[in-house]
C-alpha positions, 0 to 999 in steps of 0.5 A, a space after each residue: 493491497 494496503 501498504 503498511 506505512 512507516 519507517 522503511 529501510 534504504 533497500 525496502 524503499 529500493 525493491 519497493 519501487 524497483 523489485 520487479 525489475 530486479 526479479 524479471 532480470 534475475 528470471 531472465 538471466 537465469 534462462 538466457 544463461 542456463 537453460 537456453 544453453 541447455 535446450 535439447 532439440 534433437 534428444 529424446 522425450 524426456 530431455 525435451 520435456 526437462 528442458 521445456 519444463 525449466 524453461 517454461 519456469 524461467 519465463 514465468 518468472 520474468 513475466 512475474 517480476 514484469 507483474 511486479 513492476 506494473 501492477 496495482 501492488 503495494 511497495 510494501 508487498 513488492 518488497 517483500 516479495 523481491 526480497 523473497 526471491 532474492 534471499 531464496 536465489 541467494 541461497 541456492 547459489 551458496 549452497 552450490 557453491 559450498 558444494 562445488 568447493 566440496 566435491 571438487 571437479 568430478 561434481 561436474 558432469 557434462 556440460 548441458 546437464 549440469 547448466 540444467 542441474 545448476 537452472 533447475 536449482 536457482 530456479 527452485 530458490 527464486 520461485 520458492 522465495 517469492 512463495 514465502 515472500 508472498 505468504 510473508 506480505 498475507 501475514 503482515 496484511 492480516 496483522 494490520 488488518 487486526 491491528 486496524 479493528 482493535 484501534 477501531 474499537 479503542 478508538 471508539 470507547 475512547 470517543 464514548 468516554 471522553 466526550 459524551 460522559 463529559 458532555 453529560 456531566 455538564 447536563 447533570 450539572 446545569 440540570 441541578 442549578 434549573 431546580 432553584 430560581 436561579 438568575 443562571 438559567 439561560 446559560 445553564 439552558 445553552 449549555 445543556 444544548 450544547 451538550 446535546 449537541 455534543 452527543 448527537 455529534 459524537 454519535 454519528 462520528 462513532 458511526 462513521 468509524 463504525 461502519 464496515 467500508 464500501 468499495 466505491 468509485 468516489 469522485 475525488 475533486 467533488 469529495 474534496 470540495 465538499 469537505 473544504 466547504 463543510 470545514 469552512 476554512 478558506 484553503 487553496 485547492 489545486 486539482 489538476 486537470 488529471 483529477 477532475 475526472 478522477 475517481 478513487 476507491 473509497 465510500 462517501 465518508 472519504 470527505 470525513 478524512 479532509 475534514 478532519 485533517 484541515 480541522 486538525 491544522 488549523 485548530 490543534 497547530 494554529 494554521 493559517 493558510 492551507 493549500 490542498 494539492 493533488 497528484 495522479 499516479 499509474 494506480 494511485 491518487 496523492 492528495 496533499 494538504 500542506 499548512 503553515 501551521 506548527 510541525 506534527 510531533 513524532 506521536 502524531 506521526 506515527 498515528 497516522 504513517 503507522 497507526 500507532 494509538 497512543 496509550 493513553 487519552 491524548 487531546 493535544 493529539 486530537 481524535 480527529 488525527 485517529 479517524 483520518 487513519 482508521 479510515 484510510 486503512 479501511 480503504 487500503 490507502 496510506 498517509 505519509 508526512 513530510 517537512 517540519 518549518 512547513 508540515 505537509 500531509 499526504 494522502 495516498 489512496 488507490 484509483 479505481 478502474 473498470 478494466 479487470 486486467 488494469 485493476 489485477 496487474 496494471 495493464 489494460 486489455 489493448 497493452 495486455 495484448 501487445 505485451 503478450 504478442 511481443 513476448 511470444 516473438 521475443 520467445 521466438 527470437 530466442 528460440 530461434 537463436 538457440 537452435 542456430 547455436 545448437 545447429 553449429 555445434 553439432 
């Protein structure tokens, strides 16, 4: 899933990275504390099934917030969906609450029902609040997803109009001067070329914009060497061992977003060393471009952490800052920058794998297996214990 980039609170950056963890604690004490204590063994069909439905919830939940903490998701949807669950079991505890302290003790019945009663509600405000986190984090997917095609579209009228109708003034111009014999000729013949150029060139940009992505398995460290190559800047490239034989999910105009990212350093903020860097991550590649260039102002930051276009036509921010963001979008990566005396950039862009349970929740077949086998003896441990306490009370 995308992740939204840009300014984050402490707590989103806190149940970002560690939400799932929360939410498979939250499931886990509910169950141990509540309805474990409420498991009916020798009581009728309709007790045993009350009981084992709320238990079967209980532990979905847990494993949902284990999901959470191992899967290929964003923090943005992490956090949105821990925040759900939290606000939803928050709610249902002050609503008991609240009517405890109004119906006094003769609320409480026996004591196994009312631990069901008290499970079966919090339970009910966990699950409900992730539901709507979830919806929460679709909708915030499809704006950006709208957000993203509209600058798309202002991105290349913009292109369109500055460029080419520049370019063509000046073929217009040195046109009118080749009528007369004049003594210009060859500059005015240059720089129609030029201008030609400059056409052919803003063209095919547009048609790197314009094209829908494809979901690829790109080499990264090959991808990065030939846009170093095709810049033609000398840049300090640190791969890694782990990244050589790295691929990330993107298509082939992934190099068009290094490109324009070292152009933009070294061009518009007068850079002159780069160094490019890479990191390997659980789901993820990070690629690095630090520089010794001036700082990013905060309008160019936010085109690329937010994808926030400036209102109006702005050289000094380059439309080569505009493309790296619409193309990282395009393929479900993020841009964060760091530092101010030394700017650094870094590209975030999500791995690719061939194992359908790694690439859905992290987890290859072989763990996915043992994950589960540990879980069943865990639930039989518990299952085990309960039914010795229930044995010893009777």
């Amino acid at each position: 899933m995308s992740d939204p980039s840009g300014p984050r609170s402490s707590v989103t950056r806190l149940l970002g990275g560690y939400g799932g963890q929360i939410v498979a604690g939250l499931g886990f004490i509910i169950t141990r504390f509540f309805v474990a204590e409420a498991v009916v063994i020798s009581g009728g069909p309709l007790a045993a099934a009350a009981t084992v439905g709320s238990l079967v919830v209980g532990l979905a939940l847990t494993v949902a917030g284990v999901a959470l903490a191992v899967g290929a998701f964003s923090t943005a949807y992490v956090a949105d969906v821990s925040r759900g669950c939290l606000l939803g079991f928050g709610a249902m505890t002050a609503a008991l609450a609240v009517t405890a302290a109004a119906a006094g003790p003769q609320m409480v019945g026996p004591a196994s029902g009312t631990q069901l009663l008290v499970a079966n509600v919090l339970l009910a405000g966990a699950v409900g609040g992730m539901i709507n986190g979830h919806r929460k984090a679709s909708l915030r997917r499809r704006r950006t997803t709208i957000m993203r095609g509209a600058n798309r579209a202002r991105f290349i009228n913009r292109l369109l109009r500055h460029e080419v109708l520049n370019a063509a003034t000046i073929i217009d111009g040195h046109a009118e001067l080749l009528r007369g014999d004049s003594a210009d000729q060859d500059r005015s013949v240059d720089a129609i070329r030029r201008g030609a150029a400059r056409i052919e060139s803003t063209v095919n940009g547009v048609g790197t914009i314009a094209d829908d992505p494809a979901d690829e398995a790109v080499p990264l460290a090959a991808t990065i060497d030939r846009a170093v190559d095709s810049v033609g800047v000398e840049a300090d490239v640190d791969a890694g061992d782990a990244a050589e034989s790295l691929s990330v999910r993107a298509d082939d105009r992934l190099s068009v977003v290094f490109e324009r990212l070292i152009e933009h350093a070294v061009d518009a903020r007068n850079a002159e060393r780069v160094r490019i860097e890479t990191a390997v991550e659980r789901h993820a590649a990070c690629v690095t471009i630090a520089d010794d260039g001036n700082a990013l102002s905060d309008r160019q930051r936010d085109v690329l952490e937010r994808g926030s276009f400036p209102e109006y036509d702005d050289p000094t921010n380059g439309f080569a800052l505009q493309a790296a963001s619409l193309l990282i979008g395009e393929y479900d990566g993020s841009i964060r920058v760091d530092g101010s005396d030394a700017p650094r950039v870094t590209v975030r862009l999500p791995r690719t794998s061939v194992d359908a349970a790694a690439a859905t929740v992290g987890v290859e077949y072989s763990a996915l297996r043992r994950a589960v086998a540990a879980g069943l003896g865990a639930g039989l441990v518990m299952a085990g214990c309960t039914g010795r306490r229930a044995i010893r009370s009777r």
